[in-house]
C-alpha positions as CSV (number, residue, x, y, z in Angstrom):
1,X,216.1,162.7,75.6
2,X,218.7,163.4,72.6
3,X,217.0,165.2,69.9
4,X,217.5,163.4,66.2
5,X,219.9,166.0,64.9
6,X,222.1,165.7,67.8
7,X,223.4,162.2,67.4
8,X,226.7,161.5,67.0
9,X,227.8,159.1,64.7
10,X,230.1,156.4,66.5
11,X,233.9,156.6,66.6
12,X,233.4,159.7,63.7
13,X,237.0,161.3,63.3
14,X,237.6,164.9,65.1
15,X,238.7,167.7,63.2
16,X,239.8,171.6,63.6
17,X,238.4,174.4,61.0
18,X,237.2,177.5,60.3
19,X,233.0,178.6,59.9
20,X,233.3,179.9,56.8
21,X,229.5,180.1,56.2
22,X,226.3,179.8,58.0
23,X,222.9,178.9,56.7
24,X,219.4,177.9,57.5
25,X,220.8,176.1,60.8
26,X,223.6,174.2,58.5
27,X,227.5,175.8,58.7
28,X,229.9,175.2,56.7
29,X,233.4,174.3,58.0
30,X,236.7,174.4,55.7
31,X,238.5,171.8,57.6
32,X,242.2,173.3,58.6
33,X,244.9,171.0,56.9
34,X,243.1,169.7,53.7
35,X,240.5,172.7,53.0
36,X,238.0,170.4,52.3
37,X,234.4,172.3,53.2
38,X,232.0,169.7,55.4
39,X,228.5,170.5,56.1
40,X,227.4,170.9,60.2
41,X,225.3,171.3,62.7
42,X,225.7,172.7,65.8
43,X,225.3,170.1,68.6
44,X,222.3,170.4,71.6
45,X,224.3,172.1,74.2
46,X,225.0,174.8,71.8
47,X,221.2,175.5,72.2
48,X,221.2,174.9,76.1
49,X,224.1,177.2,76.7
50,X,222.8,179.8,74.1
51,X,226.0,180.3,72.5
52,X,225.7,180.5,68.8
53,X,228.3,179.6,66.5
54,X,229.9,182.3,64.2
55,X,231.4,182.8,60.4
56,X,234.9,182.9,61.3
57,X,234.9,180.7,64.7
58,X,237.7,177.9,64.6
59,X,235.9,175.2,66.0
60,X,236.3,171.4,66.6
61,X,234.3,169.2,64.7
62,X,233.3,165.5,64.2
63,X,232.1,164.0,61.0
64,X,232.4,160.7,59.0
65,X,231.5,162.1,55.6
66,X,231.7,165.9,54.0
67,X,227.7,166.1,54.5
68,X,227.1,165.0,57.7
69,X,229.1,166.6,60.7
70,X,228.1,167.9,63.9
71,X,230.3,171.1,65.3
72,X,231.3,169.6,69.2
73,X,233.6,172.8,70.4
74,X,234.0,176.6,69.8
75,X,237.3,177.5,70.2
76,X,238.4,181.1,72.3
77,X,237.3,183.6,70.0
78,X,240.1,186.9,69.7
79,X,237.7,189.3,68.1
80,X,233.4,189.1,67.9
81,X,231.5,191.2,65.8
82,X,228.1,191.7,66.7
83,X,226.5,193.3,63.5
84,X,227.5,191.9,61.1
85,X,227.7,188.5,63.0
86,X,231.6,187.5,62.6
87,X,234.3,185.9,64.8
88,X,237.8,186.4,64.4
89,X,238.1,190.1,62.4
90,X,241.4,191.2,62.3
91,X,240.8,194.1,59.6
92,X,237.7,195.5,58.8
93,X,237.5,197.3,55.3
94,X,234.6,200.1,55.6
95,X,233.0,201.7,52.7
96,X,231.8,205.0,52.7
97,X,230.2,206.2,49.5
98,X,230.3,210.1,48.5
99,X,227.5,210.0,46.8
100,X,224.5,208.1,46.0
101,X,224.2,207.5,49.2
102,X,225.6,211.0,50.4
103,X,228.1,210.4,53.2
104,X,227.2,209.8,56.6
105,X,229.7,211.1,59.1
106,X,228.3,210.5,62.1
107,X,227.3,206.7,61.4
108,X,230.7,206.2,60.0
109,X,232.1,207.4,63.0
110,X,230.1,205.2,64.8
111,X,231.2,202.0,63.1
112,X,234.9,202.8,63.6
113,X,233.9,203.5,67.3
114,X,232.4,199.9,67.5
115,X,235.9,198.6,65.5
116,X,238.0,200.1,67.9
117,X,236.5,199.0,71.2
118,X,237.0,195.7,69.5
119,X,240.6,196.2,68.4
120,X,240.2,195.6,64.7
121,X,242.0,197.4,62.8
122,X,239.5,199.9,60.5
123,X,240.4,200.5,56.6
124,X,238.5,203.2,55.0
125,X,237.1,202.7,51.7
126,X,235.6,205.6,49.8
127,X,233.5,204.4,46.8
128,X,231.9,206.0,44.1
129,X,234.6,208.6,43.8
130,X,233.8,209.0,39.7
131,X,230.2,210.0,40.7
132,X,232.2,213.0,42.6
133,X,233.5,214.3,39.1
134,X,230.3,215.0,38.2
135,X,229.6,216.9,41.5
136,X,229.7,220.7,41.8
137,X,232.6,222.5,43.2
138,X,230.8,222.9,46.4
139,X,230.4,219.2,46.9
140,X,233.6,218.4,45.7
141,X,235.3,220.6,48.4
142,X,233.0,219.0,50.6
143,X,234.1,215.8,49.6
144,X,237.7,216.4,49.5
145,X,237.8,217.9,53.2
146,X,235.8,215.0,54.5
147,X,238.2,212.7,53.3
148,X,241.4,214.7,54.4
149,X,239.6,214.6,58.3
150,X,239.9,210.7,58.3
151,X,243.6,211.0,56.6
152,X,244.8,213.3,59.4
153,X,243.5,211.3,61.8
154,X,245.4,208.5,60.8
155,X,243.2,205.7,59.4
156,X,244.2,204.0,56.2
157,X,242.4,205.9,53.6
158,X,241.9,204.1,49.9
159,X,239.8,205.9,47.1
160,X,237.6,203.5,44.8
161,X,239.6,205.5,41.7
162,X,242.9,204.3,43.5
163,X,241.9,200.7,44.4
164,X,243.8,199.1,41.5
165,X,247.1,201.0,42.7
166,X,246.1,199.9,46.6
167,X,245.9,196.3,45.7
168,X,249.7,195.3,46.8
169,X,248.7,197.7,49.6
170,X,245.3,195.5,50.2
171,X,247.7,192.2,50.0
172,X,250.3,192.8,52.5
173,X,247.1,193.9,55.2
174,X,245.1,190.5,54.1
175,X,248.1,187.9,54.1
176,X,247.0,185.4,56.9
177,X,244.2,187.6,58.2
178,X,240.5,187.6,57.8
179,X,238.8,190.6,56.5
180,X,235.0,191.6,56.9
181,X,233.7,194.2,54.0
182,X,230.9,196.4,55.9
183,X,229.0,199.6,55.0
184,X,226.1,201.3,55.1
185,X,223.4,199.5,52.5
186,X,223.8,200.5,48.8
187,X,227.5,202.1,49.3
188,X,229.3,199.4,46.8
189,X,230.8,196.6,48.8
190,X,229.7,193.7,46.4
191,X,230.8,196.2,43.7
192,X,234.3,196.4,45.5
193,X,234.0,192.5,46.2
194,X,233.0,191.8,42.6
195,X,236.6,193.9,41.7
196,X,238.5,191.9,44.0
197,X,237.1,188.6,43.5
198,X,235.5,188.7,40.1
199,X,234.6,184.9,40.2
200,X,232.2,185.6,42.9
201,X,229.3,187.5,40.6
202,X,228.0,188.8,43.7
203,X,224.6,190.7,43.1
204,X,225.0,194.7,43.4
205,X,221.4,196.1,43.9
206,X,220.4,200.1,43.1
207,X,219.5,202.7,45.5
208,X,215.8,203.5,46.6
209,X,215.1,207.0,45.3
210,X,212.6,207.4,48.3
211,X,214.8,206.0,51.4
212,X,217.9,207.7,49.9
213,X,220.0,204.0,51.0
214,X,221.0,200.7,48.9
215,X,219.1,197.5,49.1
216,X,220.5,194.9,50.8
217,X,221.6,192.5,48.3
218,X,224.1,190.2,50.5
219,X,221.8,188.1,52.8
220,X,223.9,186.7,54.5
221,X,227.6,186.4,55.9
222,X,230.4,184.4,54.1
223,X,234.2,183.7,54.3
224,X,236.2,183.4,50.5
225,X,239.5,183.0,49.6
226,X,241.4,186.6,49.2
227,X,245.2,187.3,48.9
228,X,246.2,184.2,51.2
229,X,244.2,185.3,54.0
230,X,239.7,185.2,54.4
231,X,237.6,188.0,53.5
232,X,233.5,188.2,54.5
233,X,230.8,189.7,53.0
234,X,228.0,190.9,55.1
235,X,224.3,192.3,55.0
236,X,224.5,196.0,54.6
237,X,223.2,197.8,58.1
238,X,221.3,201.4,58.5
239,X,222.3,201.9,61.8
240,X,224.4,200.5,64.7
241,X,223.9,199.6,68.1
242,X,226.9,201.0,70.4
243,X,225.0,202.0,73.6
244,X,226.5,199.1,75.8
245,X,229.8,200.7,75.2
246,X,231.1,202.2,78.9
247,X,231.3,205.9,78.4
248,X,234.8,206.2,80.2
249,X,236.4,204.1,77.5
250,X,234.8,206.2,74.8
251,X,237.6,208.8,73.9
252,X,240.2,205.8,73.7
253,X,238.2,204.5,70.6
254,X,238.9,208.3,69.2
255,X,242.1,208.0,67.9
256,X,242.9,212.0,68.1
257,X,241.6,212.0,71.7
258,X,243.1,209.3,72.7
259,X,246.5,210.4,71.2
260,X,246.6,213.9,73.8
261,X,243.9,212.6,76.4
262,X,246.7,211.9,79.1
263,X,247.5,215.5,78.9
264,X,244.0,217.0,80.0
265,X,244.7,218.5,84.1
266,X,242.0,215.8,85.8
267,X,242.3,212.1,85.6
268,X,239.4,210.5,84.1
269,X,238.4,214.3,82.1
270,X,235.3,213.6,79.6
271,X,236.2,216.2,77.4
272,X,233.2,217.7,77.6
273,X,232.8,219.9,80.8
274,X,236.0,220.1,82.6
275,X,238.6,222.7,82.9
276,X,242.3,222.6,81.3
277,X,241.2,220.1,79.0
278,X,243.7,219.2,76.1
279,X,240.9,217.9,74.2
280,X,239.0,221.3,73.4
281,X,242.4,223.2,73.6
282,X,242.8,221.0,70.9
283,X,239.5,221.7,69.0
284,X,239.6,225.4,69.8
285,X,243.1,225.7,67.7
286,X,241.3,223.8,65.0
287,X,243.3,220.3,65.6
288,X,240.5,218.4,65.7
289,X,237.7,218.5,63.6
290,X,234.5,220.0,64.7
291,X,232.8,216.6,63.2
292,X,234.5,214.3,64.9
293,X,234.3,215.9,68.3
294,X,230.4,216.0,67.4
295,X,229.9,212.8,66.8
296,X,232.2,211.8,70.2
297,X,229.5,213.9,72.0
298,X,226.5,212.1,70.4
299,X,228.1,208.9,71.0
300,X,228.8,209.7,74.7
301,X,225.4,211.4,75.6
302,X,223.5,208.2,73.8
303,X,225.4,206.2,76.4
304,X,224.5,208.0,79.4
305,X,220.7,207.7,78.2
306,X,220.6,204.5,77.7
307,X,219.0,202.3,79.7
308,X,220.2,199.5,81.3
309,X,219.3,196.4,79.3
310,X,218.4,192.7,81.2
């Protein structure tokens, strides 16, 4: 028996276009050659195969006015984020905050773990950097080294006090590519988002004195217009879950491991235990930093604990 919702009005046209926001059980699908935005639902069988549709999936859809569609086909999907829910990342630009709240290194790593084992390509973002001025010397050596660790290791690094001199940097990366803003709550990304796209008034929310993180004041995911290509912003996130990630494919999402890991002695080395390994040659001599390696470890042990999930 069809459900009400699920009926399909006769002879209504096909189109192809991009989930560029989802809502209470309605997306919202910019259609591909006029850009007009029609309002859908997801048909029955997307229920009965328990497939969800994403922000950012190209789908097929049929509709015979703006308000009234139904989304009939997902197409293949290149990239899938998990949280925040998005399809089709091709850059991911991660804020960091140096202060208020303090920076996390090991979460951070964690996110860019989770990008790379999805083969988006990570921008770091590190906002607040005036706040740092009025740091002590302590914390702003701190600050400074943290950065210089992510520089070496060869992400794309852009400081909140550089972003206006980065934004030809930001276009070039954007063009014809979708972009998903993530962070930690409370580190700035509507505050970065509101600087991009200042027509979009997102809300910015303060941090809670007693949890030492942001609010979350995006509630939920959306596409926009940016620089001839899409960006997203998402809910903020606390923590991230990465333990379904197989432990012998961990040191490829390391980009300094990864970079010397064919030279350890054994095939298949975990960098952790083995003999002649060029990994902790490398550490020893101070050519990778102690932090990252730390946070490799944690990452690999919290795999090997985990239990399998059904």
């Amino acid at each position: 028996m069809k459900r009400k919702d699920d009926h399909i009005q006769p002879n209504a046209p096909t189109y192809t276009g991009q989930i560029i926001k989802a809502l209470s059980g309605f997306y919202y699908v910019e259609e591909k050659e006029s850009q007009v935005i029609y309002t859908t639902r997801a048909r029955g069988q997307f229920r009965n195969t328990q497939t969800t549709p994403l922000v950012g999936d190209f789908v097929e859809f049929q509709a015979n006015n703006t308000k009234e569609g139904y989304v009939m086909k997902i197409l293949p999907r290149y990239s899938q984020m998990i949280r925040p829910a998005v399809a089709n990342v091709d850059v991911a630009l991660l804020v960091a905050s140096v202060t208020e709240p303090q920076i996390q290194p090991k979460l951070l790593d964690r996110f860019l773990v989770y990008l790379e084992s999805e083969n988006i390509e990570p921008i770091l973002y590190f906002s607040k950097m005036d706040l740092a001025d009025q740091a002590s010397q302590a914390d702003k050596d701190r600050i400074d080294q943290f950065i210089k660790v992510y520089k070496e290791v060869g992400y794309q690094v852009i400081l909140s006090t550089d972003l206006d001199g980065n934004f030809d940097q930001l276009k070039e990366l954007v063009a014809n590519r979708t972009m998903v803003v993530v962070g930690q709550s409370g580190v700035g990304k509507s505050t970065l988002l509101n600087r991009l796209l200042p027509d979009l008034a997102i809300e910015t929310g303060e941090i809670s004195t007693s949890l030492g993180r942001g609010r979350h004041t995006t509630r939920h995911t959306e596409l926009h217009d940016i620089f001839e290509g899409k960006v997203a912003d998402t809910p903020g996130f606390s923590s991230i879950d990465i333990d379904q990630l197989d432990k012998v494919l961990l040191s490829n999402y390391f980009k300094e491991i990864r970079a010397i890991q064919d030279q350890c002695k054994f095939r298949g080395c975990t960098h952790i235990q083995e003999p002649k390994c060029a990994v902790k040659a490398a550490l020893e001599a101070g050519e990778i930093a102690q932090s990252r390696y730390d946070s490799y470890l944690q990452i690999f042990q919290e795999i090997d604990d985990a239990k399998p999930k059904y």
